[in-house]
N, C-alpha and C positions, 0 to 999 in steps of 0.2 A: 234740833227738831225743825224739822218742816214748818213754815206758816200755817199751812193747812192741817197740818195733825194737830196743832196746838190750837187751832180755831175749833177743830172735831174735839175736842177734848174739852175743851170749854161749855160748847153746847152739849154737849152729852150729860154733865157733870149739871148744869143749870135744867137740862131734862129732866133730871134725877131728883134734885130739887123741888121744879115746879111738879113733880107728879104727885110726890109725898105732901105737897102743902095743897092739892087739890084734893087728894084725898083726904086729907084730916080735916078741909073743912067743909065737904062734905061727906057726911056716912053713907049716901043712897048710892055714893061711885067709887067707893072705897075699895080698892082690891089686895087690902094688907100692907104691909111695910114692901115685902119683895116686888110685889105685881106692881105696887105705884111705881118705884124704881124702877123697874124694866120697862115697866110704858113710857114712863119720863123719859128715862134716857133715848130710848129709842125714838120718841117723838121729838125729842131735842134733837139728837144727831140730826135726822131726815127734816124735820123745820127748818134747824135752822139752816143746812144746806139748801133748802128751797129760799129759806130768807137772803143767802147771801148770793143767789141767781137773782132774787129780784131787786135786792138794792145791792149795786157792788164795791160800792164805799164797804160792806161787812164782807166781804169775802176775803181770805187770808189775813185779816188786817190781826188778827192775833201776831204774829211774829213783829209788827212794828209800837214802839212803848206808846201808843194812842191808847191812852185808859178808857175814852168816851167809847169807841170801836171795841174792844176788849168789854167793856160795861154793855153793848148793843149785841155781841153775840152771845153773851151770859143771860140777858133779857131775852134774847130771843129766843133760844131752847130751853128757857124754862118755861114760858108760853105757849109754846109749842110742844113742850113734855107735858103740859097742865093740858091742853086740850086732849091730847091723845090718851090719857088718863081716863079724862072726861068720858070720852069716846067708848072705848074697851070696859068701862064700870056700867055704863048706862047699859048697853048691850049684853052686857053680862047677867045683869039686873034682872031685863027683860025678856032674855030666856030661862033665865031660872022661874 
């Protein structure tokens, strides 16, 4: 595989992650078990692509055995799956 697919897959996967642990810990942005995961991932994917245009020490660094790089883009789309969570639960919220 690709560097880059294996970077995408990392963050997608820690998207997925950080959405589900955003929403369990809180209930007002909670959008179930499926909708956290979809937000996550999706916020992971596109974070952390955005994270790895702005620092590029993270970009593709998945394909090379750097565990700290590998640990930075798993951080990074899960943070970035946790905000866009955030995001999609609050607005949801407040149109309901």
């Amino acid at each position: 595989m690709s560097g880059m697919l294996v970077s995408l897959l990392i963050q997608i996967v820690g998207g997925a992650i950080g959405g589900n642990v955003a929403g369990g810990a809180a209930k007002n942005i909670d959008l179930g078990t499926l909708g956290n995961t979809i937000a996550g991932a999706i916020g992971g994917g596109v974070g952390g692509q955005i994270l790895g245009m702005l620092i590029p020490m993270l970009a593709n660094s998945a394909s090379t055995p750097d565990i700290g790089a590998i640990i930075g883009q798993a951080a990074g789309g899960g943070v970035a799956g946790a905000v866009l969570t955030a995001i999609v639960g609050a607005l949801k919220n407040r149109t309901a």
